[in-house]
KEFIVO-459249 format. One line per 10 residues: number of its first residue (from 1); their letters; for each residue x, y, z of C-alpha. Coordinates in Angstrom, 2 decimals, padded with zeros to 5 digits. Example, Ala and Ser with C-alpha at 12.3 -4.5 7.8 and 13.67 -1.06 7.14 Angstrom:
2
1 = AS = 012.30/-004.50/007.80  013.67/-001.06/007.14;
This chain:
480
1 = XXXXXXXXXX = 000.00/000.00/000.00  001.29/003.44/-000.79  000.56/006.59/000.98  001.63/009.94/000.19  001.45/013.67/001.47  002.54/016.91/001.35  004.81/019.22/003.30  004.65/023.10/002.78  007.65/022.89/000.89  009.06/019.32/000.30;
11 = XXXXXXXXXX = 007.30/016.36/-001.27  008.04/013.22/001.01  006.40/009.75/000.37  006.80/006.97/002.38  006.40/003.24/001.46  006.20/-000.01/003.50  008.91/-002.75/002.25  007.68/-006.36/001.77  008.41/-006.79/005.59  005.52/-004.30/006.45;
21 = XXXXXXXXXX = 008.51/-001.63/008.07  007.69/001.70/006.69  010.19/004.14/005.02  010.74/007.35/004.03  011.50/008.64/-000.24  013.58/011.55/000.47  013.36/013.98/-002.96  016.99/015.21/-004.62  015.74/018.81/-003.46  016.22/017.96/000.48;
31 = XXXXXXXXXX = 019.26/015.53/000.19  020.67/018.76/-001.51  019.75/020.98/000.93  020.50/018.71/003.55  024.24/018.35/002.10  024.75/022.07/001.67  024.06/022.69/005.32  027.13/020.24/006.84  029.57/021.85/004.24  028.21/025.53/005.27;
41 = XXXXXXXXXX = 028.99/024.22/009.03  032.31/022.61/008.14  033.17/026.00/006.73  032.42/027.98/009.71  033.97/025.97/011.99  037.26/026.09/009.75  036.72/029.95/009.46  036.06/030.68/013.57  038.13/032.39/015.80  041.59/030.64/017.47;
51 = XXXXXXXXXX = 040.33/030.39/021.13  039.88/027.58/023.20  035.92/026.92/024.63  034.95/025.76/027.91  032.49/023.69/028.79  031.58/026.41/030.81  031.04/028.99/027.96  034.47/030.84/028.40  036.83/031.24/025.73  040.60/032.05/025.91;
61 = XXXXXXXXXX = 043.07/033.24/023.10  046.98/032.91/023.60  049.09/035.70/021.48  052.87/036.90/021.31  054.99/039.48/020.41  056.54/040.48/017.00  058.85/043.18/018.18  059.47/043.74/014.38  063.55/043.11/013.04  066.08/044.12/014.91;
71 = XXXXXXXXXX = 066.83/046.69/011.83  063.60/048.20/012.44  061.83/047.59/015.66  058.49/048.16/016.57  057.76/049.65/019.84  055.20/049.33/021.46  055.15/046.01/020.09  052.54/044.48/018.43  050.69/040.77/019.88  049.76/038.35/017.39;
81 = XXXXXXXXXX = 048.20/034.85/017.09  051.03/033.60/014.28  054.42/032.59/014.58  057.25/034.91/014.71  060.28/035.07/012.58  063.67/036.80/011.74  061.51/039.22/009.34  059.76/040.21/012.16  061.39/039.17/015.19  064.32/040.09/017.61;
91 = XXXXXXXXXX = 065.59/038.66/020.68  068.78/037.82/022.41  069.77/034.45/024.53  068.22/035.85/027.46  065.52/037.49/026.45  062.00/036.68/027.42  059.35/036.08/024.36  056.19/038.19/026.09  053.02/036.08/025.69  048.92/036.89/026.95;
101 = XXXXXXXXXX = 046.16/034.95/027.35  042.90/036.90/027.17  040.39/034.67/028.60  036.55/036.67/027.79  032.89/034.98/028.93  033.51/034.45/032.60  031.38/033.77/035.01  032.13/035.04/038.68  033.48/032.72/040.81  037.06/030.43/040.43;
111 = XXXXXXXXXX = 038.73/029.37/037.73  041.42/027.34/035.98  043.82/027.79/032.90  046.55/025.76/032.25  049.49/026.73/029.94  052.63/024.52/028.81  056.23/025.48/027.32  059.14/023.41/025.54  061.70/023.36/028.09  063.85/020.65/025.82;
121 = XXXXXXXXXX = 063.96/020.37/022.09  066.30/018.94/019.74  068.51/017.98/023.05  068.93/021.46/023.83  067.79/023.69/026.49  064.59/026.02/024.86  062.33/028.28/027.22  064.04/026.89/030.16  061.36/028.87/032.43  059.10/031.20/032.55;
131 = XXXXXXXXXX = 059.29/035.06/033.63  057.19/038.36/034.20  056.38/039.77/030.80  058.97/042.70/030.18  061.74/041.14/030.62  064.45/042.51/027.20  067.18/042.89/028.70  070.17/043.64/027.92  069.01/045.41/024.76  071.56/048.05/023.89;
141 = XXXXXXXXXX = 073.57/045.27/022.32  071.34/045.78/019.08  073.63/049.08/017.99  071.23/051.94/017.46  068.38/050.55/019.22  067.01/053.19/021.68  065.15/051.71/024.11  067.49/050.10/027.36  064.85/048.08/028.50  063.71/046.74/024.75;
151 = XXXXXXXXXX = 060.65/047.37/022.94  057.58/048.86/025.46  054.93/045.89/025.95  051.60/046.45/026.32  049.27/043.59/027.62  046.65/045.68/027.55  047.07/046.61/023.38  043.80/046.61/021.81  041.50/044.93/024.22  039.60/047.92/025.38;
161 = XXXXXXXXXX = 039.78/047.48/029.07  039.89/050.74/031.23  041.66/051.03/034.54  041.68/047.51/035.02  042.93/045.35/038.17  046.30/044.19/038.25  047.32/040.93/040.43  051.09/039.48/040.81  052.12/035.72/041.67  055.63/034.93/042.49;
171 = XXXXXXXXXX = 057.31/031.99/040.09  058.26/029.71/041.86  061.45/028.06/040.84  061.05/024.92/038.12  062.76/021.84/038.85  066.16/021.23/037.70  067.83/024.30/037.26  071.20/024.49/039.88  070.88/026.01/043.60  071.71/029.94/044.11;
181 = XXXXXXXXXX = 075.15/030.81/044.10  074.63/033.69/045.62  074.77/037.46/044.52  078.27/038.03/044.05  078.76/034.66/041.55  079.77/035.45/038.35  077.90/031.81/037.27  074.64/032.80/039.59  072.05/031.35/037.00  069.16/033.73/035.38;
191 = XXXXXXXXXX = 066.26/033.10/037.45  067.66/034.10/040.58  069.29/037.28/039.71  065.48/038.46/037.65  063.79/037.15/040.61  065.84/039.78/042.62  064.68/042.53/040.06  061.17/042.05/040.51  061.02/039.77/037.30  059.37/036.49/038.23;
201 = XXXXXXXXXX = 055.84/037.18/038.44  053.12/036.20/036.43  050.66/039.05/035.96  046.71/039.18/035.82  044.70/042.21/034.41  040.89/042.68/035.37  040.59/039.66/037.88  040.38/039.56/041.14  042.95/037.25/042.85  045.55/034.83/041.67;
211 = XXXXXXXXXX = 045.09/031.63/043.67  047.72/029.70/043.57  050.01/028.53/040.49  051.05/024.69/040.66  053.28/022.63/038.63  051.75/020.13/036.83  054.34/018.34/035.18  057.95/019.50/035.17  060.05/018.28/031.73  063.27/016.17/032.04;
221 = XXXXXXXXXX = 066.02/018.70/031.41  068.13/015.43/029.84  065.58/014.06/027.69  065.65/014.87/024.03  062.48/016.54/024.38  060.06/017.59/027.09  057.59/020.53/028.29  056.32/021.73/031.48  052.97/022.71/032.35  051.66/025.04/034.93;
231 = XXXXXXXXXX = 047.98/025.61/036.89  047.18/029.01/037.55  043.61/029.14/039.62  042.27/032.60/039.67  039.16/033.98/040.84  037.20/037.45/038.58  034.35/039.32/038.84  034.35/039.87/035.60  033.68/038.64/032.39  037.30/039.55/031.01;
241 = XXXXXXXXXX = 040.91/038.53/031.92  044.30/039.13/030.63  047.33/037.05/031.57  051.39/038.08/030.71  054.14/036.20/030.85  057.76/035.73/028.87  059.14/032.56/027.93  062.74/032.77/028.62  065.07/031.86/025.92  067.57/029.72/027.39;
251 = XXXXXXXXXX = 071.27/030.81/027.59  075.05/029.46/027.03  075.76/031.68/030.14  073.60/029.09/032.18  073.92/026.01/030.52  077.04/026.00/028.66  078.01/026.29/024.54  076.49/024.55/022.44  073.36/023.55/024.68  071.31/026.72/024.76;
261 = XXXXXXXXXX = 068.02/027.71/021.99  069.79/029.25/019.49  071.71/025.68/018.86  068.76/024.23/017.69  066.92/024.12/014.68  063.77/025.24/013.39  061.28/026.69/015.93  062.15/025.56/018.84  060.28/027.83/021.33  057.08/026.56/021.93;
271 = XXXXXXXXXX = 054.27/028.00/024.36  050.87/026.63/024.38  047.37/027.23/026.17  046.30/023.74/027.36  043.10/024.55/028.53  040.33/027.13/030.64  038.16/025.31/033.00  038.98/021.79/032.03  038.50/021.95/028.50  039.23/024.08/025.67;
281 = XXXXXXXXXX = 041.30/023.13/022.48  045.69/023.43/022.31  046.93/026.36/020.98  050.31/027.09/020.18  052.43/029.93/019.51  056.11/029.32/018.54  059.47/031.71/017.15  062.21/030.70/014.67  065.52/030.11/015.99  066.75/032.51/013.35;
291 = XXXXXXXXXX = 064.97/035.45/015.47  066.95/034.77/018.27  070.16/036.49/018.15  073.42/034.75/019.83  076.03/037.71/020.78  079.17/037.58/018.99  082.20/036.77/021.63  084.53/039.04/023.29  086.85/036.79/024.85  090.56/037.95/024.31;
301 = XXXXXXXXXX = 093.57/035.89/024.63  097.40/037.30/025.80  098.62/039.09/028.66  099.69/037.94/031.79  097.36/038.86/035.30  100.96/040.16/036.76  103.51/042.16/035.12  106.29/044.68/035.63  106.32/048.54/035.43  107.06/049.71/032.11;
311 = XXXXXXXXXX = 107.13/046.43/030.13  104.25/046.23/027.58  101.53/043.20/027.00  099.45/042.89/023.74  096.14/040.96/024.15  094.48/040.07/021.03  090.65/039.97/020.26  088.46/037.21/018.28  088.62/036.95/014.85  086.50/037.86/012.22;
321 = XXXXXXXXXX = 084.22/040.40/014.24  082.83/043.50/012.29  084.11/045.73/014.86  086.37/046.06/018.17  086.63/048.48/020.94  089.30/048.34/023.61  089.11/050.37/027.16  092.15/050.45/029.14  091.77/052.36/032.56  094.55/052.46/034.49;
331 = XXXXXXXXXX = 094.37/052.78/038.63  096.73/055.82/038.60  096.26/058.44/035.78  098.61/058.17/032.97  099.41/054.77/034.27  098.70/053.06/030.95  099.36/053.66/027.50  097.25/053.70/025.24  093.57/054.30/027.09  091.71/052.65/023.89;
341 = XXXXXXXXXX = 092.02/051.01/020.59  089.78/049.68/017.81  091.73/047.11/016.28  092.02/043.28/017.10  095.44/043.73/018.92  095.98/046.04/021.38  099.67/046.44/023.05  099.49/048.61/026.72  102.94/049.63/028.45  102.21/050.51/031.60;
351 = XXXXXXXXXX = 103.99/051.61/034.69  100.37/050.89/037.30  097.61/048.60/037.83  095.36/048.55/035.09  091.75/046.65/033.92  091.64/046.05/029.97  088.35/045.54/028.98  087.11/044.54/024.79  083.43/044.74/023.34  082.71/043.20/019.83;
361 = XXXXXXXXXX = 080.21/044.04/017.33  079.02/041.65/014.37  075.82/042.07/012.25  074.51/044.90/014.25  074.93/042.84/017.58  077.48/043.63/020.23  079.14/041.09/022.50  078.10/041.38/026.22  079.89/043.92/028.26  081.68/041.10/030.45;
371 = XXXXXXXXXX = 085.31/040.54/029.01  087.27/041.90/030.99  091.09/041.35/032.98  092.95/043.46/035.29  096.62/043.06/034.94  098.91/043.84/038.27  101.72/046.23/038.01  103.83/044.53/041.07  107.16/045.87/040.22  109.15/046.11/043.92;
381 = XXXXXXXXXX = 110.22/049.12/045.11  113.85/050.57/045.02  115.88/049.47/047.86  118.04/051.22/050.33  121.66/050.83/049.17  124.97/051.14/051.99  128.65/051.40/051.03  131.52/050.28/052.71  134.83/051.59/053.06  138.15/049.79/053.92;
391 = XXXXXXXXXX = 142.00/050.99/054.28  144.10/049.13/051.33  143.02/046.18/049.19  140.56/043.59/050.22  136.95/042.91/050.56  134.32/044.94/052.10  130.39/043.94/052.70  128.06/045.84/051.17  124.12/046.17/052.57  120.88/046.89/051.48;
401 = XXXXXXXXXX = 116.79/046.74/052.74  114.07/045.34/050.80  112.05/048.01/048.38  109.01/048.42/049.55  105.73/046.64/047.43  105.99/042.85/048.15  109.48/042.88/047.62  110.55/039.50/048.46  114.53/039.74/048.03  117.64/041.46/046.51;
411 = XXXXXXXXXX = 119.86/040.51/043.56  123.00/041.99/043.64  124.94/042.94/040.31  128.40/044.15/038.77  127.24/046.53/036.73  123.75/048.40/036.28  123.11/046.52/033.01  124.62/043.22/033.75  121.96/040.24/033.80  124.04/038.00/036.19;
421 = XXXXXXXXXX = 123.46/037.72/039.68  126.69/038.05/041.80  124.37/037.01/045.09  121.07/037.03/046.53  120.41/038.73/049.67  120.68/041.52/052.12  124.82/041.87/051.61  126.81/041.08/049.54  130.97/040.18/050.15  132.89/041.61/047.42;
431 = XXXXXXXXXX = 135.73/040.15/045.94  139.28/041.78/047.24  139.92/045.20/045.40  142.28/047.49/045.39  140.33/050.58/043.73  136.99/052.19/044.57  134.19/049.90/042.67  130.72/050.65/041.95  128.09/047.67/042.57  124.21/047.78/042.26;
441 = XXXXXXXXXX = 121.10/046.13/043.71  117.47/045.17/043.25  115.01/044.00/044.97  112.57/041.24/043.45  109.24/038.99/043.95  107.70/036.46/041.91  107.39/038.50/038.57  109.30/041.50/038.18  112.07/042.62/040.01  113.01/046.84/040.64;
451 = XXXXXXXXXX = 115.36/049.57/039.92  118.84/049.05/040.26  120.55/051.11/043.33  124.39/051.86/043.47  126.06/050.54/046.12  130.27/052.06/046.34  132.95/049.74/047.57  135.65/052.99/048.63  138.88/051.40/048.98  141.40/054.15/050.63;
461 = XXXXXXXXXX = 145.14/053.86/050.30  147.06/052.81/053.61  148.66/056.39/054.98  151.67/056.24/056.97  150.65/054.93/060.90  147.38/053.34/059.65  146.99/049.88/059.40  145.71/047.57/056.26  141.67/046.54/056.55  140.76/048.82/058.89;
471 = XXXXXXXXXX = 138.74/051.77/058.01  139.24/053.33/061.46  141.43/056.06/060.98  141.42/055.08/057.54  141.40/058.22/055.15  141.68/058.64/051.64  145.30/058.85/050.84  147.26/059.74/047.55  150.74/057.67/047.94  152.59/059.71/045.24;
């Protein structure tokens, strides 16, 4: 049996198989229609918004910076949802990448995000922790950049929000990275000495409280490759919150050549929004190794840490650098010669103390200002120098005191150019004369040894009465 009706629109007829179970005759018309709507849907869903969605209705977006080439940088800088690049990218071991979260459709009350960074990639150290967002420094190493501090960045850049909140958590430290050595370490690693500035704090704009921040997981900083993953629990009376960070881009100064970002290829720094409430969709923001700048070396070979007044030391630069600049700055004014130079050698004579310090530039980027030596001018003082006097021929002992400036003894010599030692000590025995004889001494220590101080053997001819050796009543006499 066959029964048909009508719709308003569509035609559908309906027929009972052999069985007796009814079904439906759909006309070309609605399987069209029906067709067109899941591609129109497919389509929007390709062409919505990158944000992660909540069960709970909120939605959160993660950007980060382009601070634009480091010939031409862009400050304030500009946040973005894409990937950043040496076109349009600058930073320096060091540096922190500045990310935000804007989380929008809140309810009041407490919640969760939870973001995640590459700590590992490629066997190499990547964003080896995380930092407040401003964090560019040094920057004046990018020659005829203006700003000390490094582009200005904004969290707040387009989002419309007027005199909003702020809220700080401390960072806590990450797992893995070595103990505190203390202020005054030349090796103290990064996050202890930005900690001390203020710069390990997570920042949120137009909420209320941050709760707590919690670990989740905490990567392997062996392992090939690895992330770690942080809680933040915040509570917001309003519908709207911002979150900044940086991503710190790890450095040879803390890990050692050859194991820090800018050794590894590709895009290696890796920062993602895991999820808002529980659920949500990964995003994930990443920046080309080639936008991360490593600072050409300074260190300079030559020279010794001690030396003696006026001898001269040359110290030598590295090779192949676009530029060099030599300070010397002596402890006592005109101590040194020369104060500067701009070539890769650089000779000093000096006659004081003296710290030689050498910054490089290559491809617009100069070396850090830490290479550095001070050199020691230890050269003893002159020494007090007594004669002796005898009646006829024979030998007479000659004395002296130690010059002054860690002199540690006396060399005694025949002549004031001669470079053999007659004897080493206070006095010094001379051989029998018969005529007046000049001698001279110097006092020494472990590197340079002093001016040369006369020291007269006066040998007197015997007068009539007076008797042979004795310089009592001894005076000089001219036997013809």
């Amino acid at each position: 049996m066959k029964r048909t009706f009508h719709t308003p629109v569509f035609p559908l007829a309906e027929f009972s198989a052999s069985d007796g179970t009814p079904f439906l005759v759909v006309p070309t018309c609605i399987a069209q229609l029906h067709k067109w709507l899941l591609s129109s849907l497919f389509v929007v869903i390709l062409a919505a918004p990158n944000f992660a969605m909540a069960q709970s209705g909120a939605a959160a977006n993660i950007d980060q910076v382009r601070n634009g080439p480091a010939s031409a940088p862009v400050s304030p800088a500009p946040w973005v949802n894409g990937n950043a690049g040496a076109s349009n990218a600058h930073y320096l071991e060091g540096h922190s990448i500045p990310y935000r979260i804007v989380v929008t459709g809140l309810t009041p009350g407490i919640h969760t995000i939870v973001i995640e960074w590459d700590i590992r990639q490629g066997g190499k150290n990547a964003l080896d922790f995380i930092t407040q967002y401003q964090s560019l420094r040094p920057h004046a190493q990018f020659v005829g950049h203006l700003q000390p501090d490094g582009e200005v960045i904004d969290p707040l850049a387009g989002l419309g929000l007027i005199s909003p909140s702020v809220a700080f958590k401390t960072i806590d430290a990450p797992a893995g990275i070595p103990a505190d050595a203390g202020v005054a370490s030349p090796t103290r690693f990064s996050y202890y000495a930005l900690k001390d500035l203020g710069k390990e704090v997570m920042t949120m704009f137009n909420g209320t409280d941050i709760t707590s921040m919690t670990y989740l997981t905490q990567g392997d900083r062996t392992a090939a490759s690895s992330s770690t993953s942080l809680s933040i629990v915040f509570t917001t009376t309003k519908p709207t919150v911002v979150f900044a960070w940086g991503g710190h881009i790890a450095s040879q100064k803390d890990w050692g050549p050859g194991t820090s970002a800018v050794n590894i290829n590709g895009s290696p720094y890796h920062t993602r929004l895991i999820s808002i409430d529980g659920s949500g969709g990964n995003q994930d923001r990443s920046l080309s190794a080639a936008a991360v700048i490593q600072p050409p070396t300074c260190a300079f070979t030559g020279g010794a840490d001690a030396s003696c007044s006026g001898s001269s030391l040359t110290f030598t630069g590295p090779a192949n650098m676009d530029a060099y600049s030599w300070t010397v700055t002596p402890v006592t004014t005109g101590g040194a010669t020369p104060t500067s130079g701009t070539n890769q050698s650089i000779t000093v004579t000096a006659t004081s103390s003296y710290t030689i310090s050498l910054l490089t530039t290559k491809s617009g980027v100069m070396s850090d200002a830490n290479c550095s030596k001070s050199v020691t001018i230890n050269t003893p003082g002159d020494p007090t120098a007594t004669g002796a006097t005898r009646c006829g021929s024979g030998s007479v002992t000659l004395s002296s005191t130690l010059g002054a400036n860690n002199g540690t003894g006396n060399h005694w010599y025949a002549t004031s150019t001669s470079t053999t030692v007659l004897t080493t000590g206070l006095t010094y025995d001379t051989p029998s004369l018969s005529t007046n004889t000049t001698y001279y001494v110097a006092s020494f220590n472990t590197t340079c040894e002093g001016a040369r101080v006369p020291a007269v053997a006066t040998i007197n001819a015997i007068a009539p009465g007076e008797i042979a050796g004795s310089a009592t009543g001894c005076s000089p006499f001219d036997p013809a």
